[in-house]
C-alpha positions in Angstrom: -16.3 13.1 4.0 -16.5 14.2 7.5 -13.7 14.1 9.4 -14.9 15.4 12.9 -16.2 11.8 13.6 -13.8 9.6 15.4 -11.8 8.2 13.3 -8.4 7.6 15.4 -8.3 5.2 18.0 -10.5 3.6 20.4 -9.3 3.0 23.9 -6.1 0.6 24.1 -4.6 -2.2 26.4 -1.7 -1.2 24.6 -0.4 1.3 21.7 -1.4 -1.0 19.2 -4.1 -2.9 20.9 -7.7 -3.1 20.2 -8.9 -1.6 16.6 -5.7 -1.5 14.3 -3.1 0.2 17.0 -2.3 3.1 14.2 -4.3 5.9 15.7 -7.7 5.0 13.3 -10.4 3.3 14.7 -12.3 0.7 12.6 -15.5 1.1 14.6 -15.7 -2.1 16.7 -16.5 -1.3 20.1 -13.7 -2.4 22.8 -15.2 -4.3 25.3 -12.4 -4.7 27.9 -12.7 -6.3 31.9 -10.1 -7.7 34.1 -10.8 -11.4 33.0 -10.5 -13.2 29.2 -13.0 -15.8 29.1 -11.3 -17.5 26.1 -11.4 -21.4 27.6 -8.0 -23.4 26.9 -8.1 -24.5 23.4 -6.8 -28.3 22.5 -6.1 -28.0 18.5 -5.1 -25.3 16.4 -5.8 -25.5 12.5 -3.4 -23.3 10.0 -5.9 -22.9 7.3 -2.3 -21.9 5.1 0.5 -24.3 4.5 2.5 -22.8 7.4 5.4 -25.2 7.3 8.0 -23.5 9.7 5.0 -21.7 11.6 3.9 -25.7 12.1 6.3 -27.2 13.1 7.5 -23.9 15.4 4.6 -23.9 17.0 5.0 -27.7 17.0 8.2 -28.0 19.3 7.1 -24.8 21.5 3.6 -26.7 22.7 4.1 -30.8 22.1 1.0 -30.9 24.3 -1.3 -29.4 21.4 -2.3 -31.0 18.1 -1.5 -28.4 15.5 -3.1 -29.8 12.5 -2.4 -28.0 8.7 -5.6 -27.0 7.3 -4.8 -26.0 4.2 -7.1 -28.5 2.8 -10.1 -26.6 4.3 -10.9 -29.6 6.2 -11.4 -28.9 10.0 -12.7 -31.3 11.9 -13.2 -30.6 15.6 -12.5 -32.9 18.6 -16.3 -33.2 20.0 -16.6 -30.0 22.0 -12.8 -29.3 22.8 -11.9 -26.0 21.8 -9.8 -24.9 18.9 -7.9 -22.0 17.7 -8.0 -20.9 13.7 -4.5 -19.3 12.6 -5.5 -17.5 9.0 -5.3 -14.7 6.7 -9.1 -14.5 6.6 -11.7 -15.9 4.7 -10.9 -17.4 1.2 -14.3 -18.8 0.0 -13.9 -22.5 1.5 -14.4 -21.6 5.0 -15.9 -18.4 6.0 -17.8 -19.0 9.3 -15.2 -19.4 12.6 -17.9 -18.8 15.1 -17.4 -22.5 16.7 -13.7 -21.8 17.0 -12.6 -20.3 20.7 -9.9 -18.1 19.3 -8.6 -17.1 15.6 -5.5 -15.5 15.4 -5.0 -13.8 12.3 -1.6 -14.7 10.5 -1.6 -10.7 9.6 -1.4 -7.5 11.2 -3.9 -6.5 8.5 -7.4 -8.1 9.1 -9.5 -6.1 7.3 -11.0 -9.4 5.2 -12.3 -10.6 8.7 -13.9 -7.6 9.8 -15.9 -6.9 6.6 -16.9 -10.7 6.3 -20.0 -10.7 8.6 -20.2 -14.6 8.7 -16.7 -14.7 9.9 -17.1 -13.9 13.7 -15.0 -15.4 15.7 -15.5 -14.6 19.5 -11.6 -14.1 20.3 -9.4 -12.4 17.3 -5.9 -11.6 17.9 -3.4 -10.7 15.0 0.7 -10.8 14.0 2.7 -7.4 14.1 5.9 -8.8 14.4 8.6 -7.5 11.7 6.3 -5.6 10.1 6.9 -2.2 11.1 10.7 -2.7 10.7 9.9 -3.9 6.9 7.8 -1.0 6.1 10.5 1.3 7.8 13.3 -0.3 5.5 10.9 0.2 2.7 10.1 4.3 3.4 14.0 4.6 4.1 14.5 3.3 0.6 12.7 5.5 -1.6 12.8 7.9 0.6 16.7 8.7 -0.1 16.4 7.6 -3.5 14.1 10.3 -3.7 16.4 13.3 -1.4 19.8 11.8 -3.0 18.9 12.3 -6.5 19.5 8.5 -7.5 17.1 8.6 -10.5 19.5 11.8 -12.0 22.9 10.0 -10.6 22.2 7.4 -12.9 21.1 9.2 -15.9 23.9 11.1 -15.9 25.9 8.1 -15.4 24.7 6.5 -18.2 25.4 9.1 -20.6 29.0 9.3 -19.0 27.4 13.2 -17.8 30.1 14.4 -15.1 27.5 17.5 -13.3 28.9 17.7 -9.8 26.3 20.6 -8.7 23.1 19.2 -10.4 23.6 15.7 -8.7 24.0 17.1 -5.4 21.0 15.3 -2.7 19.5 16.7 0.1 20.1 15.8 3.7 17.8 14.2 6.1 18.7 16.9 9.3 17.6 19.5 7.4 13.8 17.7 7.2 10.6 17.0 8.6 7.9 14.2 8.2 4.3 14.0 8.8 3.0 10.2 9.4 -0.4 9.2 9.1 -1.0 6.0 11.6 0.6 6.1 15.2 0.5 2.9 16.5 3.5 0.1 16.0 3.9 0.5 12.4 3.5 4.4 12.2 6.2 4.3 15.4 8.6 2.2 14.3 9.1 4.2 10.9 9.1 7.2 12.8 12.1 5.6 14.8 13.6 4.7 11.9 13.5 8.3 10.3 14.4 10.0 13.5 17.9 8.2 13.6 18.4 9.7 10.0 17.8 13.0 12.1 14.3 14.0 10.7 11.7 15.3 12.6 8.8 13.3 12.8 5.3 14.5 13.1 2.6 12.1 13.8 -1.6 12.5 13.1 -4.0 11.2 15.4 -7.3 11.8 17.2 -5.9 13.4 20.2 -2.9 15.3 20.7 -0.1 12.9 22.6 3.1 12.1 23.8 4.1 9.2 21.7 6.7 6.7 21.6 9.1 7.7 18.1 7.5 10.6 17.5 8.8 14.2 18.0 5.2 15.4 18.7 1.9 14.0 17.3 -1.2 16.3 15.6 -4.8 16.0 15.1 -5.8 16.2 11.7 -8.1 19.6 12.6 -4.3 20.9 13.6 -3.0 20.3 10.6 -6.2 21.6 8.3 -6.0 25.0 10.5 -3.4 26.1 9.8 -1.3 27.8 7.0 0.3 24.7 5.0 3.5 23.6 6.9 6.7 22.1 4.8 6.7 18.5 5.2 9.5 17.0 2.9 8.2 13.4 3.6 3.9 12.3 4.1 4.1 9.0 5.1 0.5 6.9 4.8 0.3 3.9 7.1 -3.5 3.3 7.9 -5.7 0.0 7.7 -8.4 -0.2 5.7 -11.7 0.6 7.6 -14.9 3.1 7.2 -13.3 5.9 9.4 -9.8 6.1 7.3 -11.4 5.3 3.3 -10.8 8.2 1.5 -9.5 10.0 4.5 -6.6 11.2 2.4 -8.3 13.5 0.1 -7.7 16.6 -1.4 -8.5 19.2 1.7 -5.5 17.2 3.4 -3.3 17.3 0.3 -3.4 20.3 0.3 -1.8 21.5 2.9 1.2 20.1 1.8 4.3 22.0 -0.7 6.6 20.0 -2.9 6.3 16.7 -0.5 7.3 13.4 -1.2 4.3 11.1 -0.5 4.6 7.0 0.1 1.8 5.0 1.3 2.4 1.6 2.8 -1.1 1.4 4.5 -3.9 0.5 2.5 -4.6 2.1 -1.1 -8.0 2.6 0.3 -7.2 5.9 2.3 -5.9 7.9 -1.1 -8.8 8.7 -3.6 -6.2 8.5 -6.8 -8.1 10.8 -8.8 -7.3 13.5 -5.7 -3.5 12.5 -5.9 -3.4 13.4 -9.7 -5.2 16.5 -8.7 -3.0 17.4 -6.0 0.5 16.4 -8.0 -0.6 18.6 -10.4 -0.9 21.7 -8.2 2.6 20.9 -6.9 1.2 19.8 -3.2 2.7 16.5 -3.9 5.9 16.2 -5.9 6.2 12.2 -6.3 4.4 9.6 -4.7 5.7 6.1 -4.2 2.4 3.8 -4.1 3.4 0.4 -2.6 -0.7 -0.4 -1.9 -3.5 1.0 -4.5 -7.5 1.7 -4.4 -8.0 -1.9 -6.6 -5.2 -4.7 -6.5 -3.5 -6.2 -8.5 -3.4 -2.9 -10.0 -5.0 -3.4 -13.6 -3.1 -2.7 -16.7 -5.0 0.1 -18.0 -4.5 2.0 -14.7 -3.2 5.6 -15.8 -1.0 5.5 -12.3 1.1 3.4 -14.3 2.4 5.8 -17.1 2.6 8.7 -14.3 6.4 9.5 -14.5 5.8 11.4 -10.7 4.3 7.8 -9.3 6.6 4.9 -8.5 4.3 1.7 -7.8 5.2 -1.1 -6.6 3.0 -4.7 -5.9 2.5 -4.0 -2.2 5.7 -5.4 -1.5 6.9 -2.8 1.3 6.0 -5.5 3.6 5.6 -9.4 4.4 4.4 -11.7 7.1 7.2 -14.1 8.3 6.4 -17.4 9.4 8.7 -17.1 12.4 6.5 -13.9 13.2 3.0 -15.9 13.3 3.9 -18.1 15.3 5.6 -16.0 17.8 2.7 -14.1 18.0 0.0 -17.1 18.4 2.4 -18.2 21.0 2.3 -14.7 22.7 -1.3 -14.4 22.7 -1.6 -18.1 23.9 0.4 -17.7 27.1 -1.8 -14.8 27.8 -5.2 -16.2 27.5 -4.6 -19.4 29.0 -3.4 -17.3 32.4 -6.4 -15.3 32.0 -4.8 -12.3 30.3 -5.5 -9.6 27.5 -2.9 -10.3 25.0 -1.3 -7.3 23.5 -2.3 -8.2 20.3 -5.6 -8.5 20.9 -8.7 -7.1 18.6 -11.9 -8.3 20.3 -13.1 -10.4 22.8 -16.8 -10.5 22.4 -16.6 -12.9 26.0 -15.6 -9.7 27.9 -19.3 -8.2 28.1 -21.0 -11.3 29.3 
């Protein structure tokens, strides 16, 4: 594919603002002015059974109906406006263009960007624990992987005393390259700095960052001689600019690293992982997402003994998180303002 295109990040309000907030742009212009136009909104539907989100949302604004949708049935108040708090589209109900506002219940709205009937005119999202999730998750594996755990406990087992084979690494002594800048990408960068790595981020411009010890451009990184990266963390959204994105001419510029990809499965061609495993670029990769979930049966990553996988687990939406966040981005529009967690505003141009 060609990767000279823009494929990082559109202009921001914030970090993680517009697009996706990692660094990759999904295409969507950014149509930013000093004014929202969103109008105050009277209902909100939860087209999930939300029940602490509900009733959170519930005691925070008394003066709103928040009505659960889970039915599919929304039914408008004459021309009031409403709010739609979702995942996405789910086959009942995929046109939100009468809504004011939907808030998606996700930080992860790639299901409402590739549904061309659902097109709301407002679309904000949820961040909120995420990133510290998918930190906890790369932390995990990622000293089960340095400390040896897997050999510990073989050796254990078969009562095996070998004091210098079971000896780990140490996390001073290493560097990692993340793939996704924005809150996610930053807060596992955070999280791997205080184990005294260095972290190395990859986006479209060269820039002081927030977690990171320096961030890259991936033409930096293809020109030059391979660099030792002991850790390649993948933590991109699903979108046109980042599908595939992780292919072999990127693979290989990396020696013996450990790989783990808590983005979307999307941005790693698996055949080009087996290819670069194979040539020693990549040493184990732990696969919390994958090109087709659930990943089926007869999937060969399965019986890889250098692939962990796991059911894209790394991470989870909280209730108390969605509601927070719809909260967040209400305050904001009603006083006029761009909430942080804003995608589009397709008001902003008219």
């Amino acid at each position: 594919m060609n990767k000279s295109r823009s494929w990082f990040e559109a202009p921001t309000i914030t970090d993680f603002a517009p697009i996706d907030q990692s660094g990759f742009s999904c295409g969507r212009p950014a149509l930013y002015n000093d004014v929202m136009s969103t109008p105050f909104i009277t209902r909100a539907f939860l087209l999930e059974h939300r029940p602490v989100t509900m009733a959170m949302l519930r005691e925070a604004r008394p003066d709103l109906e928040i009505i659960d949708a889970s039915d599919g049935n929304i039914t408008p108040d004459g021309d009031a406006p409403y709010a739609v708090i979702t995942f996405g589209p789910d086959g009942r109900i995929n046109d939100f263009s009468e809504a004011a506002w939907v808030h998606c219940a996700g930080a992860g709205y790639d299901k409402i960007v590739v549904n061309a009937d659902f097109d709301p005119p407002v679309l904000t999202r949820t961040i909120g624990t995420l990133g510290n999730q998918l930190a906890e998750y790369v932390l995990a594996y990622y000293l089960r992987h340095t400390q040896n755990m897997a050999l510990r406990e073989r050796l254990a087992a078969n009562r095996d005393w070998q004091n210098k084979q079971a000896l780990g690494d140490y996390a001073f002594t290493h560097r990692a390259l993340i793939f996704g800048t924005g809150p996610m990408g930053a807060t596992i960068a955070k999280y791997l700095s205080n184990l005294g790595l260095e972290t190395i981020g990859v986006a479209r411009s060269a820039r002081a960052v927030d977690g990171f010890d320096r961030v890259i451009t991936l033409e930096d990184l293809q020109g030059h001689a391979p660099e030792r990266f002991n850790l390649v963390v993948l933590a991109l959204p699903d979108n046109d600019a980042t599908r595939g994105l992780i292919d072999l001419s990127v693979l290989t510029q990396f020696r013996n690293s450990l790989l783990i990809n808590v983005g979307r499965g999307t941005a790693l061609p698996e055949a080009d992982l087996f290819k670069a495993l194979d040539a020693g670029h990549i040493v184990h990769a732990v696969l919390d997402v994958q090109e087709t979930e659930p990943l089926p049966a007869s999937s060969p990553l399965w019986d890889d003994r250098r692939i962990t996988i796991t059911p894209h687990v790394s991470g989870g939406t909280r209730q108390e998180d969605i509601a927070e966040a719809f909260l967040e981005c209400l305050k904001a529009l009603e006083n006029g303002e761009k909430p942080d967690l804003l995608v589009w505003d397709k008001g902003e141009n008219q």
